[in-house]
Backbone bond lengths (Angstrom), bond angles and torsions (degrees), N, CA, C in turn:
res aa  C-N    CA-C-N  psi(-1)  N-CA   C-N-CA  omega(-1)  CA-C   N-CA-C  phi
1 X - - - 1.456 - - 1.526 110.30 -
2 X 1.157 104.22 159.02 1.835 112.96 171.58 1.462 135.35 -101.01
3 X 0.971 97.58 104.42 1.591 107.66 170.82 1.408 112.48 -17.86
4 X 1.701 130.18 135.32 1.376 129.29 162.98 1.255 96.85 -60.91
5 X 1.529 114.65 149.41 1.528 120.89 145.21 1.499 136.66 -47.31
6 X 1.365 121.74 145.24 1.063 115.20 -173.37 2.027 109.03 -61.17
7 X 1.426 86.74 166.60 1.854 88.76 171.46 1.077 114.82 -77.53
8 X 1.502 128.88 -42.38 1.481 137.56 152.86 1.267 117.25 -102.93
9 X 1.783 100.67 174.87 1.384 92.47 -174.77 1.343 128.98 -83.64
10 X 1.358 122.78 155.50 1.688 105.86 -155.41 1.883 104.63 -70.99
11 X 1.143 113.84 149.93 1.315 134.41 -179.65 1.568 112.33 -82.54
12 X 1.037 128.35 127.50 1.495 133.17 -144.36 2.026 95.35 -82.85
13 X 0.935 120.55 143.54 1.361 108.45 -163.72 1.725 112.41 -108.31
14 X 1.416 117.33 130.99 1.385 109.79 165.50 1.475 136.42 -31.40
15 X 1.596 103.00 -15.80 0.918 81.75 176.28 1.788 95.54 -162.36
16 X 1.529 86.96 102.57 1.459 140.15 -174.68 1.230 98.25 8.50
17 X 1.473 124.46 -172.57 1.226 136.97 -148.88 1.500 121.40 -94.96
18 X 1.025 119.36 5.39 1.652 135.52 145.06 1.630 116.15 -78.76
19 X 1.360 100.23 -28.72 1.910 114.81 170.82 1.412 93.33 62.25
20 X 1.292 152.86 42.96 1.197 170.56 148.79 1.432 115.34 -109.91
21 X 1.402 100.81 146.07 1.415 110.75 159.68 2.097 126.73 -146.32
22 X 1.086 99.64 76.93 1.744 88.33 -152.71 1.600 119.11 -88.02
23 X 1.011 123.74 162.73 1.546 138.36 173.95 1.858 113.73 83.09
24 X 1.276 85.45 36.31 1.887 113.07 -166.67 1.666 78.63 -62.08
25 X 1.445 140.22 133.60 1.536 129.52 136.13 1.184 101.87 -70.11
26 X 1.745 84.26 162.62 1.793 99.89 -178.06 1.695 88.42 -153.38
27 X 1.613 138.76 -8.18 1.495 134.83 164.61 1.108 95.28 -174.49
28 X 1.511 117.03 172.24 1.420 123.41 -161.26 2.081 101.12 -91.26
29 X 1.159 115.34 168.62 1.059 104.13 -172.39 1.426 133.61 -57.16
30 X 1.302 103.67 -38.90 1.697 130.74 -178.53 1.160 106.03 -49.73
31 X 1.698 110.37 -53.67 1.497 114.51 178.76 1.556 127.85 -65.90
32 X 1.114 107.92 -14.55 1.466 109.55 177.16 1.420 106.27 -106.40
33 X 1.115 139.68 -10.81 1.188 149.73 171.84 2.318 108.84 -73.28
34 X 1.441 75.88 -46.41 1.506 81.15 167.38 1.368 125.17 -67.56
35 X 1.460 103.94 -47.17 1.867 101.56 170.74 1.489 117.39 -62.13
36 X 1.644 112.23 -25.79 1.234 122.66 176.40 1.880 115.58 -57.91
37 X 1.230 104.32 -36.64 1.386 136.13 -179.10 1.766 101.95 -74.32
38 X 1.296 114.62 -26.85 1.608 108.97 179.98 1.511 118.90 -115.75
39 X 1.400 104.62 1.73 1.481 108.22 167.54 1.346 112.44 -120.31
40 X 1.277 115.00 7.13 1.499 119.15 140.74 1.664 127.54 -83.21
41 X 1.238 116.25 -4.80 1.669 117.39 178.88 1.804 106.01 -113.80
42 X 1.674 86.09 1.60 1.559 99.47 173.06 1.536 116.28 -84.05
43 X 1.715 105.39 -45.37 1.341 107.60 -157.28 1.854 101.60 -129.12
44 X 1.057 103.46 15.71 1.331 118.29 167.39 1.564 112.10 -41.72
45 X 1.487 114.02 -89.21 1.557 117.87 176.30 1.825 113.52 -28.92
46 X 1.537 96.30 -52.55 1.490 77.49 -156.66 1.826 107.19 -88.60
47 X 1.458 98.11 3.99 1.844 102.00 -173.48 1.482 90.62 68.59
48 X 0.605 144.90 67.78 1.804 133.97 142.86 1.552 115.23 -48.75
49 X 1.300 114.20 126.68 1.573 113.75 175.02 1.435 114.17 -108.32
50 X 1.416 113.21 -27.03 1.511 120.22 -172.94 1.360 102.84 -140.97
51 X 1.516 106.74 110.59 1.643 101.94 152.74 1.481 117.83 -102.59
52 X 1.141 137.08 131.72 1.769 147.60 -177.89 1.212 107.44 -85.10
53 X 1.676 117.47 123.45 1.178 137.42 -167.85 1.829 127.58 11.80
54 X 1.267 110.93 57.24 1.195 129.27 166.91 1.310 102.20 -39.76
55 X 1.247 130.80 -26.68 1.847 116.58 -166.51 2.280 107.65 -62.29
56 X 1.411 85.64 -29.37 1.478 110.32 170.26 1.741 116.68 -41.43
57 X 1.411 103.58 -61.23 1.164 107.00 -162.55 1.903 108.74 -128.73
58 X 0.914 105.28 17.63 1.244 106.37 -163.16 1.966 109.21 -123.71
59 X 0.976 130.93 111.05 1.958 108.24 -165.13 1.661 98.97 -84.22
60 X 1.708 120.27 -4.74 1.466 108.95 -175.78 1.906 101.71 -75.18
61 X 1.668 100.05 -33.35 1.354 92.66 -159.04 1.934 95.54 -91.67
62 X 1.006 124.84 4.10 1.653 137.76 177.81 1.219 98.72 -82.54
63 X 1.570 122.66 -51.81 1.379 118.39 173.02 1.204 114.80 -56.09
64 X 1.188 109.72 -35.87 2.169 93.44 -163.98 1.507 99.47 -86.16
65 X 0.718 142.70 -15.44 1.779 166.77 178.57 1.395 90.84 -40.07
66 X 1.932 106.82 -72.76 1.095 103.06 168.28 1.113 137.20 -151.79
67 X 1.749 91.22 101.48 1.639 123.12 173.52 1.247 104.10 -60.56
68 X 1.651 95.69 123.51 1.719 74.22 170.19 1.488 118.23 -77.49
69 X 1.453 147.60 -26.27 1.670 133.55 162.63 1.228 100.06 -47.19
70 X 1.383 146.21 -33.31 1.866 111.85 -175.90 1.009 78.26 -74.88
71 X 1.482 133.64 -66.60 1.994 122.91 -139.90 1.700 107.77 -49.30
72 X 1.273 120.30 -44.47 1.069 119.86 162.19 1.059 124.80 -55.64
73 X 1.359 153.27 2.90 1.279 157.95 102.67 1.569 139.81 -38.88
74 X 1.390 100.73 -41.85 1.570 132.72 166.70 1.966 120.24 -63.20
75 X 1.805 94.25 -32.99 1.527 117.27 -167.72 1.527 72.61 -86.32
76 X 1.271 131.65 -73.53 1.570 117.39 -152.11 1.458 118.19 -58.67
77 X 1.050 120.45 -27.02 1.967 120.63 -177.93 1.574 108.06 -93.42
78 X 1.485 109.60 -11.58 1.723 102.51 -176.72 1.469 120.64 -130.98
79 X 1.630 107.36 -16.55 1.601 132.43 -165.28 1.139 130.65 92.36
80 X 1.406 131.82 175.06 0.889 128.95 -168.14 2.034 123.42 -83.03
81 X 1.033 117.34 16.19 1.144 115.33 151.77 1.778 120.54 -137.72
82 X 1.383 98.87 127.44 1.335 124.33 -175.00 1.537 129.42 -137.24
83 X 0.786 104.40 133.64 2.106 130.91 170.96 1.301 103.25 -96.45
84 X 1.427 88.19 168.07 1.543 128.02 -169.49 1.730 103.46 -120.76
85 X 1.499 114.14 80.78 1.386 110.50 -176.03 1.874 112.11 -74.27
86 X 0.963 116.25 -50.47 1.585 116.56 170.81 1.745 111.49 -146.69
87 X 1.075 108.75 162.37 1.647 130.22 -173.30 1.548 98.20 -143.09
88 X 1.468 94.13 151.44 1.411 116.07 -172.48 1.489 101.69 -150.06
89 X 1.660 126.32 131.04 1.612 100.42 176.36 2.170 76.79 -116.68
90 X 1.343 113.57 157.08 1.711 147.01 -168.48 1.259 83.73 -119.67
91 X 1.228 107.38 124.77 1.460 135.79 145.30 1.505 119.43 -112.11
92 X 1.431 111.13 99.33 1.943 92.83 -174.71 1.939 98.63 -110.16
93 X 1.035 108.24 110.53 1.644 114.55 -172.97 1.307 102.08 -61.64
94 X 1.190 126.25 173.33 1.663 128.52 148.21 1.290 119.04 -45.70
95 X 1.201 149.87 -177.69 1.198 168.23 148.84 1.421 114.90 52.00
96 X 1.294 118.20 9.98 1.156 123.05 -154.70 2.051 102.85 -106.72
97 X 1.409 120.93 150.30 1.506 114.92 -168.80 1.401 113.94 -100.89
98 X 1.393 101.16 55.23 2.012 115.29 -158.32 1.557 87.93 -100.63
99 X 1.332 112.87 112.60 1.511 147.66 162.77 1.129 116.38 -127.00
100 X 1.573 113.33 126.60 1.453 138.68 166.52 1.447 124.36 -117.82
101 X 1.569 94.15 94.75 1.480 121.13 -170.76 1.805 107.44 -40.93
102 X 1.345 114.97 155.75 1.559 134.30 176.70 2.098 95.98 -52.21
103 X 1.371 106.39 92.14 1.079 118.96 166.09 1.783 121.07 -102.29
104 X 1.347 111.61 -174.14 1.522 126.52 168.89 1.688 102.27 -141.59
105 X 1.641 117.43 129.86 1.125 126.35 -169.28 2.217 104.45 -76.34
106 X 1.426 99.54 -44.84 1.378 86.75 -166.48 1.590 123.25 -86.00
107 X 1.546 117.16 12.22 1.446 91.99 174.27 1.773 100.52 -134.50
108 X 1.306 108.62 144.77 1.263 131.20 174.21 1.776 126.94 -144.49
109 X 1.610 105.82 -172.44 1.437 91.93 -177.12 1.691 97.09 -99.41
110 X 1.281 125.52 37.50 1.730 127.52 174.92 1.993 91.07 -109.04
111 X 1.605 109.14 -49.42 1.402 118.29 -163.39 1.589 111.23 -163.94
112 X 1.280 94.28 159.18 1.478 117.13 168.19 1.767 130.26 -121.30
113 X 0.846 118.22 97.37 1.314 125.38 -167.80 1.621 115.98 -71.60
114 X 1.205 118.57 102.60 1.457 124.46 160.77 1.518 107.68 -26.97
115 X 1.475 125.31 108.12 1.812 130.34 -169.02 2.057 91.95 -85.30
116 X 1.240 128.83 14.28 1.258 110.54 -175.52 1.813 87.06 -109.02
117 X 0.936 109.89 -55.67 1.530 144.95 167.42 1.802 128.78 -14.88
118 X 1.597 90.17 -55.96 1.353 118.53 -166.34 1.899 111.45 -130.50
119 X 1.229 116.94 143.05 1.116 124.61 155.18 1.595 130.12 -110.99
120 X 1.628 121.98 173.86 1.425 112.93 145.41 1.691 122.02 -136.77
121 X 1.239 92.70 132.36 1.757 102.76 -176.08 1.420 99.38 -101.07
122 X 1.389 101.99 133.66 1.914 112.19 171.74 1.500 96.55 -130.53
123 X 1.341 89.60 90.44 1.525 118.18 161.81 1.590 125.23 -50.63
124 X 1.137 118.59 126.60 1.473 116.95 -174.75 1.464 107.49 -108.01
125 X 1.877 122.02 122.06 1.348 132.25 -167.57 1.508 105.43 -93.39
126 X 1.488 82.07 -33.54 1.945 98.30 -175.71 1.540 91.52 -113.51
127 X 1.333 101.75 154.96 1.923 126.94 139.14 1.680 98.64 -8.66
128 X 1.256 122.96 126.89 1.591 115.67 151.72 1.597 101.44 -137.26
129 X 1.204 137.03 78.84 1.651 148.18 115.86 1.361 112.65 -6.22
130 X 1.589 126.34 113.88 1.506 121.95 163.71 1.596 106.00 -23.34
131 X 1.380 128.27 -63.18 1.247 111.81 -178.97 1.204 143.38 -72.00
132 X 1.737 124.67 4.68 1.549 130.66 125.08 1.040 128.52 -80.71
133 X 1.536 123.73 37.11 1.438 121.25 169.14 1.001 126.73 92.64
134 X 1.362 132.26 -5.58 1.459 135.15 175.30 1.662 125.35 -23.24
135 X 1.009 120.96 170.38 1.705 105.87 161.96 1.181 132.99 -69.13
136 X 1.106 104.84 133.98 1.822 121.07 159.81 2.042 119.23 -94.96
137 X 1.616 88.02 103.85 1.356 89.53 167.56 1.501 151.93 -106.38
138 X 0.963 134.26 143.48 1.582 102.93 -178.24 1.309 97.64 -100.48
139 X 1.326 138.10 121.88 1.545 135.78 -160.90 1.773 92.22 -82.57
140 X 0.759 105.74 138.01 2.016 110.20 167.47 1.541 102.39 106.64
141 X 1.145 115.70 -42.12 1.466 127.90 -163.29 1.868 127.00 -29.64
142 X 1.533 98.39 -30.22 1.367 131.29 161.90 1.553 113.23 -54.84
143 X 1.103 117.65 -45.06 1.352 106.69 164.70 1.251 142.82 -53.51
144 X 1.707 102.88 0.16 1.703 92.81 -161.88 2.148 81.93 -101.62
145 X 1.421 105.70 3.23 1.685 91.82 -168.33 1.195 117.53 113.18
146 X 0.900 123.58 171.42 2.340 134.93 174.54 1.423 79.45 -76.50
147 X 1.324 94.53 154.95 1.787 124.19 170.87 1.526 97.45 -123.32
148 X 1.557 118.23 175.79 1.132 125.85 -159.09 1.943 98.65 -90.97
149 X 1.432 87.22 143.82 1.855 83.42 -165.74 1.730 107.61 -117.35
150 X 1.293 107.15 158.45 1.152 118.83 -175.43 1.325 123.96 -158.56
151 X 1.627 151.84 168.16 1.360 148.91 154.56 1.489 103.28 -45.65
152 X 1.631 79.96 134.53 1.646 82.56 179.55 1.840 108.67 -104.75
153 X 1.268 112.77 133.51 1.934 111.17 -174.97 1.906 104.71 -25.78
154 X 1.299 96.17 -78.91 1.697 94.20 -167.23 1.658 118.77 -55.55
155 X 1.603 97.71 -51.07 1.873 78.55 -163.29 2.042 104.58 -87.22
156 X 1.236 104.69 -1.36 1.549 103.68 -159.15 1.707 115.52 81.43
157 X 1.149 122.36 -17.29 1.500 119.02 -161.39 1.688 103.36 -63.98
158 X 1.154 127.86 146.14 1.581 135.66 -153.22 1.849 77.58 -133.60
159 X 1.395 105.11 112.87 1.444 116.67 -174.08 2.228 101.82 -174.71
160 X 1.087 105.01 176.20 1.497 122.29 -158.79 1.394 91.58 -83.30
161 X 1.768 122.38 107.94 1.383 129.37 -171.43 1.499 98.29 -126.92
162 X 1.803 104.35 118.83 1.893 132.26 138.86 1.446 97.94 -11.90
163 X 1.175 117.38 -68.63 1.784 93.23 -158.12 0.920 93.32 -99.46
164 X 1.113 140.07 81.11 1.539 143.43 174.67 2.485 90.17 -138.00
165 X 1.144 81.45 2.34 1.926 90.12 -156.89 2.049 93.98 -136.59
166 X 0.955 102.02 -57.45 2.073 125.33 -172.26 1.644 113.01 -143.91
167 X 0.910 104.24 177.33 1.627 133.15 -166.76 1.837 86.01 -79.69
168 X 1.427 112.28 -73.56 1.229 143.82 -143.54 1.318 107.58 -115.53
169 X 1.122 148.94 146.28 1.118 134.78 145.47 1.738 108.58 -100.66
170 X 2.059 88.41 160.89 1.286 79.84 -171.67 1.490 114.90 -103.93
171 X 1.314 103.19 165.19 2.361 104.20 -162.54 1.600 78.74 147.31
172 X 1.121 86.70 177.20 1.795 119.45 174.51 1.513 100.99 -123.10
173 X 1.465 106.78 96.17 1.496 118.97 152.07 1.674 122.93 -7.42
174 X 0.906 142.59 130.64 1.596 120.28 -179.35 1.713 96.43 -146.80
175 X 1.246 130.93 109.84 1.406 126.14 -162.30 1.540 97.89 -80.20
176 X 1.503 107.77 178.67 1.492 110.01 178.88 1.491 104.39 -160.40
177 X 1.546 113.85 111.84 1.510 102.22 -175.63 1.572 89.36 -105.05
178 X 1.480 90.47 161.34 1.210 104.72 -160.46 2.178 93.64 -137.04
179 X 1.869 89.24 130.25 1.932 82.55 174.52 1.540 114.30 -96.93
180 X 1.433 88.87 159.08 1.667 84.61 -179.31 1.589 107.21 -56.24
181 X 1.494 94.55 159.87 1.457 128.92 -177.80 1.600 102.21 75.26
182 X 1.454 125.40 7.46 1.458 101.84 162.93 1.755 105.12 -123.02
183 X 1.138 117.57 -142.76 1.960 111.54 -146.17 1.609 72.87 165.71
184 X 1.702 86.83 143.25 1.521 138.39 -176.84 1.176 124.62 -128.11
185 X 1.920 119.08 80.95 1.242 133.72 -178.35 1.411 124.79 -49.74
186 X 1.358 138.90 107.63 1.165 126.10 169.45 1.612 118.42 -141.86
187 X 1.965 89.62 153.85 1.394 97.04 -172.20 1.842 121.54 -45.14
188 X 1.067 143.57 146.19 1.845 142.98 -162.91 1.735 82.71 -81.69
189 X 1.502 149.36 7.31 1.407 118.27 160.17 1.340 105.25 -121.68
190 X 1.363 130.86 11.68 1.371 131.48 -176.18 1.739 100.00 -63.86
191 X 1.149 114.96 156.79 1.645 119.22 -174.61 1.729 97.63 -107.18
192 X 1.188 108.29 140.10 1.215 125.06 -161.15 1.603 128.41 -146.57
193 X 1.289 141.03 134.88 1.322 119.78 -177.85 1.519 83.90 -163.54
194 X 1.872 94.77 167.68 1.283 111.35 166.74 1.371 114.59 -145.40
195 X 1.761 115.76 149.20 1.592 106.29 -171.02 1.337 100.37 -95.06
196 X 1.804 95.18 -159.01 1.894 93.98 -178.39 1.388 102.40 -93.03
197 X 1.375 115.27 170.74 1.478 139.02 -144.14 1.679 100.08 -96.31
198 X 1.088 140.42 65.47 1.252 132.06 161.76 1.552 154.36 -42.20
199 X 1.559 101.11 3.86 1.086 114.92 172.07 1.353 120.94 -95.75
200 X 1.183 119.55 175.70 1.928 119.02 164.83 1.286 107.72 -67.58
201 X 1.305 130.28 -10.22 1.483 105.92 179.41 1.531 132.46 -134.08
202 X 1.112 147.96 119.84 1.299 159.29 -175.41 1.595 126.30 -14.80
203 X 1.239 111.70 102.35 1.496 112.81 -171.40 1.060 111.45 -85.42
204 X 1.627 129.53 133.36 1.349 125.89 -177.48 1.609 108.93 -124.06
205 X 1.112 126.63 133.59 1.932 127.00 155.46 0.770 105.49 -168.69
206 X 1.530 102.03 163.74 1.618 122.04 -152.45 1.878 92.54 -117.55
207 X 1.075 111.02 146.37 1.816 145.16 -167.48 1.622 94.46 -86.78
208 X 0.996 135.05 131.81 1.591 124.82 156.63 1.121 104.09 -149.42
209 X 1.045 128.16 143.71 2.019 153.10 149.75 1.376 115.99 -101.89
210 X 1.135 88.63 117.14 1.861 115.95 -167.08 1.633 85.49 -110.43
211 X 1.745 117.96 113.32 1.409 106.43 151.02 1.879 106.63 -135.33
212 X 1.398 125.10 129.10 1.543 108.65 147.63 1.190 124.73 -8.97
213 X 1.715 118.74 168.37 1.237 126.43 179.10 1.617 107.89 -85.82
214 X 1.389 120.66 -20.50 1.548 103.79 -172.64 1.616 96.74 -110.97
215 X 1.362 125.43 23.92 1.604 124.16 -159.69 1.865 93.56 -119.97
216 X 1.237 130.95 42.63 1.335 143.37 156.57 1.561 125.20 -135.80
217 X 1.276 100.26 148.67 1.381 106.42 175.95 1.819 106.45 -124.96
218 X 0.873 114.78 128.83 1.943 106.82 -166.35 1.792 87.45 -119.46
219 X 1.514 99.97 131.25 1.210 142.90 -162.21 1.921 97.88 -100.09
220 X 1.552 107.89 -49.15 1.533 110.67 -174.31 1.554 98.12 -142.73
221 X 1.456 96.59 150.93 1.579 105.42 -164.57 1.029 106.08 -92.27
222 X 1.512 122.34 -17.59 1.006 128.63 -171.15 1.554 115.25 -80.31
223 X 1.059 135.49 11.97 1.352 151.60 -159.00 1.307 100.49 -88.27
224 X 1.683 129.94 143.00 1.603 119.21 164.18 1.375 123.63 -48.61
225 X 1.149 110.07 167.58 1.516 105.46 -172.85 1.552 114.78 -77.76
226 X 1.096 127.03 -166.92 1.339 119.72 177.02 1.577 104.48 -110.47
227 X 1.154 145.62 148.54 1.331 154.04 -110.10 2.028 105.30 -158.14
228 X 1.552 114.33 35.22 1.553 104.30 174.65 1.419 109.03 -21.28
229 X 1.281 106.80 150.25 1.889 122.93 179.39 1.574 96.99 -156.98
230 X 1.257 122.98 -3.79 1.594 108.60 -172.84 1.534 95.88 -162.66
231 X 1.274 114.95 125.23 1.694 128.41 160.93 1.582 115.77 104.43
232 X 0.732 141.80 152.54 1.826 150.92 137.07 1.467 129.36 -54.09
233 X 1.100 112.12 -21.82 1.557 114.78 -176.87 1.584 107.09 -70.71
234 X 1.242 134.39 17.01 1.615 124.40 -170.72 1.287 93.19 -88.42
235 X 1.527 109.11 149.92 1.423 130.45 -175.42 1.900 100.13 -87.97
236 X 1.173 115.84 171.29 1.131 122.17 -164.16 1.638 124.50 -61.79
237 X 1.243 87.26 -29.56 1.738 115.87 -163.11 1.617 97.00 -128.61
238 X 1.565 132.36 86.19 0.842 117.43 -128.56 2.089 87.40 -115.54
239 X 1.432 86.10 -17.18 1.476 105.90 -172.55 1.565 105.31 -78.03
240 X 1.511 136.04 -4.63 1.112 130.31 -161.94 1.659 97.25 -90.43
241 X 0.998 115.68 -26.40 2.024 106.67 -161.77 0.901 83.34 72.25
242 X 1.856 99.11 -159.38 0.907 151.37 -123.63 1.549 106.29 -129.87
243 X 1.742 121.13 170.56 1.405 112.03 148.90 1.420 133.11 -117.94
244 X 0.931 139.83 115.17 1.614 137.22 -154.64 1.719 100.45 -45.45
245 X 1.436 102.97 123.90 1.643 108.59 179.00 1.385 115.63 -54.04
C-alpha cells in the first residue's frame, strides 16, 4: 500500500537520499561492550525494557550523548550547534515478544522536529544481529514527509506511525545490524522498526534526538529541557523552541 502524502513538501534531508547514515563510531568496541556488561547486572532482576531519558540522570548515558566521534558526525549533517532533545535506552531480553512497529522518531504530540535541522542516532551498547532485533529500514521512506502520529500499543512512545495511513508500508524493508560501539544515523522521518530478539542474549541501545537550536517546534512545555553538548551559538532560553509559522 501507499503512504499518504506529506502535508508539506518534504524537506531535503542532511542526510542524503537514503536519509541514513550507518556504522557512524561513537567508542571502541570493548568499551561499549563493558557498559553493556554493567547495565545488564543493573537491570537484570527486574528485565527493564525502557529506560526514559537517562542522558538526564545517568553520566554513562551523558557520556555517550557526547562522544565526540558521533558529534563529529552529528556536526557534519546538522552543524555545529546541537542538543540532546530525548534519550531512550531498549532493552530487548531473550524470549520476550518486544516489537516496535514501522515508526518516525521526530514528530509527536510533545514536538516536531525540523528533518533538515535534527537527526536520530540509535546507538548500539551491545551486538545487534538481524536476529536480536536490529533495525528495519526502508531507506528513502523520509521523503514522502511525517505521517500522522500517535502512541504506539507496546512501547507508549507518541511519534509518526505507518499504520496510522496502511498495514505496511510500502519499500522493501532492508535490516541493518549494527556492532557495539557503533550507531546508525537517521533522517527523524525515515520509517523504522524493530522485531523481537531471538537470540540467548540481551540487546541493548540507546534512542537519541539530535536537533539545533532553531530546528524544534515544542508542542508541551512541560517536556525536559533541551541538553546543548556541542557549539556556542545557543540562544539564551534555549529550551523555548520555536513558534509554529
Amino acid at each position: 500500500m501507499t503512504l499518504s502524502p506529506s502535508r508539506t513538501a518534504p524537506a531535503r534531508s542532511p542526510l542524503g537520499l537514503r536519509g541514513l547514515r550507518a556504522a557512524v563510531a561513537w567508542t571502541h568496541r570493548a568499551s561499549a561492550q563493558a557498559r553493556a556488561a554493567a547495565l545488564l547486572v543493573e537491570h537484570r532482576q527486574a528485565q527493564t525494557e525502557i529506560v526514559r531519558n537517562p542522558h538526564l540522570n545517568h553520566d554513562w548515558a551523558n557520556a555517550i550523548v557526547r562522544s565526540p566521534l558521533l558529534l563529529d558526525s552529528v556536526r557534519a549533517a546538522i552543524g555545529p550547534n546541537v542538543s540532546v532533545e530525548n534519550t531512550f535506552l531498549v532493552m530487548k531480553w531473550p524470549g520476550r515478544d518486544f516489537t516496535v512497529p514501522w515508526h518516525q522518531d521526530g514528530i509527536g504530540s510533545r514536538v516536531e522536529l525540523d528533518p533538515r535541522r535534527s537527526l536520530a542516532a540509535w546507538i548500539a551498547i551491545s551486538d545487534a544481529p538481524a536476529a536480536a532485533g536490529c533495525l528495519d529500514v526502508i531507506a528513502g521512506s523520509h521523503l514522502r514527509g511525517y505521517l500522522p502520529y500517535g502512541p504506539e500499543a507496546d512501547t507508549g512512545q507518541d511519534r509518526g506511525r505507518a499504520d496510522a495511513v496502511s498495514e505496511e508500508p510500502e519499500g522493501l524493508p532492508v535490516s541493518i545490524p549494527v556492532k557495539a560501539g557503533k550507531a546508525l544515523l537517521m533522517d527523524t522521518r525515515l520509517l523504522h522498526r524493530s522485531c523481537p530478539n531471538t537470540t540467548d542474549r540481551v540487546r541493548i541501545a540507546l534512542n537519541v534526538r539530535y536537533v539545533a537550536p532553531d530546528g524544534i517546534v515544542r508542542r508541551d512545555p512541560t517536556c525536559p529541557s533541551l541538553l546543548p553538548v556541542s557549539g556556542n551559538g545557543w540562544p539564551s532560553a534555549p529550551t523555548e523552541g520555536r513558534d509554529r509559522p
